[in-house]
C-alpha positions in Angstrom: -19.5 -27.2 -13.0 -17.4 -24.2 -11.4 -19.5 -22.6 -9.0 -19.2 -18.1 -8.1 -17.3 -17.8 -4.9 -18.9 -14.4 -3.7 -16.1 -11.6 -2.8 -14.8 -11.6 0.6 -15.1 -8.1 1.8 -11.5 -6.3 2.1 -10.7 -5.0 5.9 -7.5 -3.7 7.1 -6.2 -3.1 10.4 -3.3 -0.3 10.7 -1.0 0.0 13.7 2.4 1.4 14.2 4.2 -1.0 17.1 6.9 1.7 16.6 7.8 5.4 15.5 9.6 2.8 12.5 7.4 0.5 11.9 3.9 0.6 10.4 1.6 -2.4 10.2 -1.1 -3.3 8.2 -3.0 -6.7 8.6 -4.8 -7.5 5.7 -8.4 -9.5 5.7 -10.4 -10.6 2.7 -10.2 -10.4 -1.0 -7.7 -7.8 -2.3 -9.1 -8.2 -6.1 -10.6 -5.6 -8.4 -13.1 -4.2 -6.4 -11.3 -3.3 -3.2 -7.1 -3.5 -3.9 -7.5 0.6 -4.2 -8.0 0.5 0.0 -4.7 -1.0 0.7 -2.9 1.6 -1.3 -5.2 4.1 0.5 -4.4 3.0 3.7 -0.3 3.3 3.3 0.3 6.1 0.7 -0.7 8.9 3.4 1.6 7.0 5.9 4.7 6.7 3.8 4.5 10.6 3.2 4.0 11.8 6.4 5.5 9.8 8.8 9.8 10.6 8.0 11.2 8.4 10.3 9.4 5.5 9.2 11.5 2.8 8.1 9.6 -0.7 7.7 6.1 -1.6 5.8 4.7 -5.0 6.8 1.8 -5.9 5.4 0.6 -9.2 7.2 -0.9 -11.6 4.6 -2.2 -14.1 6.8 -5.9 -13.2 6.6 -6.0 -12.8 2.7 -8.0 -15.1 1.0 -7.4 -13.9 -2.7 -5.3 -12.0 -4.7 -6.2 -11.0 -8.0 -3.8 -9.5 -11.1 -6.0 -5.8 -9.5 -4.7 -7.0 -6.3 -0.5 -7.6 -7.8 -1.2 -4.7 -9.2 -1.6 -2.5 -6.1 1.0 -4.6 -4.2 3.5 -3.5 -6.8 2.0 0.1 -6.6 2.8 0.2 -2.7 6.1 -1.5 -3.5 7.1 1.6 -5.7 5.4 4.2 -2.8 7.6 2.1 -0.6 10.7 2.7 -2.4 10.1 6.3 -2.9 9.6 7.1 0.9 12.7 4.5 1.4 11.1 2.4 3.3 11.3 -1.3 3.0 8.2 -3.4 2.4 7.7 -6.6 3.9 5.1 -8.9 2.9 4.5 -11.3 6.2 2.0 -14.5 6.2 2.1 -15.0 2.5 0.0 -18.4 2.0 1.0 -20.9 -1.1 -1.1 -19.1 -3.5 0.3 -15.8 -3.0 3.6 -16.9 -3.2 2.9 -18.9 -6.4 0.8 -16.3 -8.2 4.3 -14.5 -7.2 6.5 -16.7 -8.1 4.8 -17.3 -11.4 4.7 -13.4 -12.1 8.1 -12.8 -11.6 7.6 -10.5 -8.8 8.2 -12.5 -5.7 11.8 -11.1 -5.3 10.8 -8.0 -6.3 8.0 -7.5 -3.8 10.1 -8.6 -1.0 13.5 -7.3 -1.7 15.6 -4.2 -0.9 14.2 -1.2 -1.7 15.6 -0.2 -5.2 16.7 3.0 -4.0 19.0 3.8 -1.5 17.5 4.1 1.8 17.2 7.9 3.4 18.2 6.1 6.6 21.7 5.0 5.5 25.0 6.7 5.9 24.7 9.6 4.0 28.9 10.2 4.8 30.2 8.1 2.0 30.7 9.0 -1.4 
């Protein structure tokens, strides 16, 4: 008999360490019903601040990640990109990184940015 595991409610902490950096710790569940927040709490971010450089999103407290929650990860990834800013994704436990391994998106999500970065040397032709 499977039993219902009851939705761990989503919370994320936001911090800047540095005019580069922005920070945000994720707690919880970032499934269906609450992977909309984390993109909520970084799109503004990646738009206003122009000198940001780095995205790390801190895994460690997550307890699940559903195909909602990849979803939105690969939604920031693209924000991310846009802003040319590169997204790190820090604490990752074994079944992130096998859901993201499975997927195909594990490089993906914590590569390069696919475009060229604002902050490189715009000089060379």
């Amino acid at each position: 008999m499977t039993g219902f595991v009851p939705s761990s409610p989503l919370r994320l902490v936001t911090t800047s360490p540095d005019p580069h950096t922005l920070l945000v710790t994720v707690h919880g569940d970032l499934d269906y019903s609450t992977a909309a927040e984390l993109l909520t709490a970084v799109a503004h971010r990646l738009e206003d601040q122009q000198e940001l450089r780095d995205l790390h999103i801190d895994c460690t407290g997550m307890r699940l990640c559903d195909s909602s929650g990849l979803s939105m990860l690969l939604m920031v990834r693209r924000r991310a990109d846009a802003a040319a800013v590169r997204l790190h994704l820090d604490g990752r436990g074994d079944r992130l990184n096998r859901m993201l391994d499975i997927t195909g998106t594990l490089r993906h999500l914590t590569g390069e940015p696919a475009e060229e970065s604002r902050h490189s040397d715009q000089g060379t032709s």
